[in-house]
C-alpha positions, 0 to 999 in steps of 0.5 A: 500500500502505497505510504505504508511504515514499518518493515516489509517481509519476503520468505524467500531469500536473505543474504549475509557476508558468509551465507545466502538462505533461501526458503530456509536452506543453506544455499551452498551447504543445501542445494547446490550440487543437491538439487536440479534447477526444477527442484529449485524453482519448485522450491523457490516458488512455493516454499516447499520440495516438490514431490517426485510427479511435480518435478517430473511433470514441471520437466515434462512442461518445461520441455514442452513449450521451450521450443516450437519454431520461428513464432512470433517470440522467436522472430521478435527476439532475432530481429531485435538482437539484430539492432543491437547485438551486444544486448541479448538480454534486449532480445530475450525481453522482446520475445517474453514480451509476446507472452500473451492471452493469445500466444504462450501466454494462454496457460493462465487463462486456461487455469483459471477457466478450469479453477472455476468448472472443477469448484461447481463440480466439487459442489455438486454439479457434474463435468459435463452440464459444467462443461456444456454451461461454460463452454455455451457462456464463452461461445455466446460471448464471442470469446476464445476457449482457453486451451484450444486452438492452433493454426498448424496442429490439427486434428491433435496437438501431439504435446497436447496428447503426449501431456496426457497420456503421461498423466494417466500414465503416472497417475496425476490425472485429477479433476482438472485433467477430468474437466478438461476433457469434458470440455473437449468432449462439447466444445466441437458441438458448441462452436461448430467446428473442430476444436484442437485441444493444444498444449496448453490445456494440459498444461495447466490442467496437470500442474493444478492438479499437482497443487502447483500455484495457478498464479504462476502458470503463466510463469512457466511459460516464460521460463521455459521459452526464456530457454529457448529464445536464447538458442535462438539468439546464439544462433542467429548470432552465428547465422543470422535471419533476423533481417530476413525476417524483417524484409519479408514481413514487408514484401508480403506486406501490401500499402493500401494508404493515400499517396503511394510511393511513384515506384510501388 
């Protein structure tokens, strides 16, 4: 609150001339060298060690939406690292900033979609008529239904598919899991066409139900492409296409405005 006295407080970390505590462990004594990064982050994140299923599904996430192309993340860190290629941390921002309601970003709304559906069902109402109710309300409204759509996989996201056969597999399909797929089993109706179910339906829906925070879906996301555009960046540093990118984006571009240039 803005004008507050008194001192503040973080759990997480605190630093002193000889040691660094982190969520209570010794840093160097208790994790490092012990740990794996995924273990940390958990750790970091919530205060608490994973179990063995939040480590391997967090990895299994984490590996899932690090890599998937030239996307507009992608193209957006190499044509910045371009026009400026002594700062990479410029480039990687300019891709994580793609990380939207639409592209990457959509794990969070998805999460949040699920949350509401499983809370009727563990009230009393059941998947289906909570899926059949929500899905109808978003498609009235004109809206997007979270954790479908992809303009290249079809008939089936295979990261999508793969997410979920791992979690039948591994015994961490819960409600969420089970919501999910009732609302795959409706959506096509209501909207009238072919629903792909994409990787970020799973997502979300797994990580939930393995008591994984739902404020910090989004978070995955910009961890596990932060990885990825940084490859990105080395390479186009050792092969560079960003200049490319940008020349082709305005050859398939078409000038409709007033007073066009004489030699269009």
């Amino acid at each position: 609150m803005m004008g507050a006295k008194g001192a503040g407080a973080t759990a997480i970390a605190k630093a002193s001339r000889t040691k660094i505590r982190i969520r209570g462990h010794d840093l160097c004594d208790d994790l490092i060298g012990k740990v794996d990064f995924t273990t940390f982050f958990f750790l970091h994140l919530t205060g608490e060690m994973p179990n063995e299923k939040q480590v391997f599904f967090l990895n299994a996430m984490l590996v899932a939406l690090a890599e998937h192309g030239l996307t507009p993340s992608a193209q957006a860190a190499r044509m910045t690292l371009q026009a400026g290629p002594d700062a990479m941390q410029g480039a990687v921002a300019a891709g994580i900033l793609g990380c939207g309601s639409v592209i990457l970003g959509s794990a969070e709304s998805c999460g949040r979609f699920l949350s509401q559906g499983v809370a009727r069902v563990r009230a009393g109402e059941s998947n289906d008529e909570v899926a059949r109710a929500m899905v109808q309300g978003l498609r009235d409204q004109k809206k997007f239904l979270p954790g479908f759509g992809h303009p290249l996989h079809r008939p089936v996201d295979p990261r999508a598919v793969k997410l979920l056969a791992l979690a039948d597999e591994k015994g961490a399909s819960g409600d969420h899991v089970a919501f999910l797929k009732a609302v795959a089993g409706v959506a096509d109706g209501i909207y009238g066409r072919e629903m792909v179910m994409n990787v970020n339906g799973p997502l979300p829906a797994i990580l939930l139900d393995l008591d994984f925070p739902e404020a910090a879906l989004k978070g995955i996301s910009i961890l596990c492409r932060t990885a990825g555009l940084i490859g990105h960046c080395v390479e186009e540093l050792e092969r560079p296409i960003g200049f490319r990118l940008a020349h082709l984006g305005d050859a398939g571009t078409v000038y409709d405005g007033p007073n066009p240039p004489e030699d269009l």
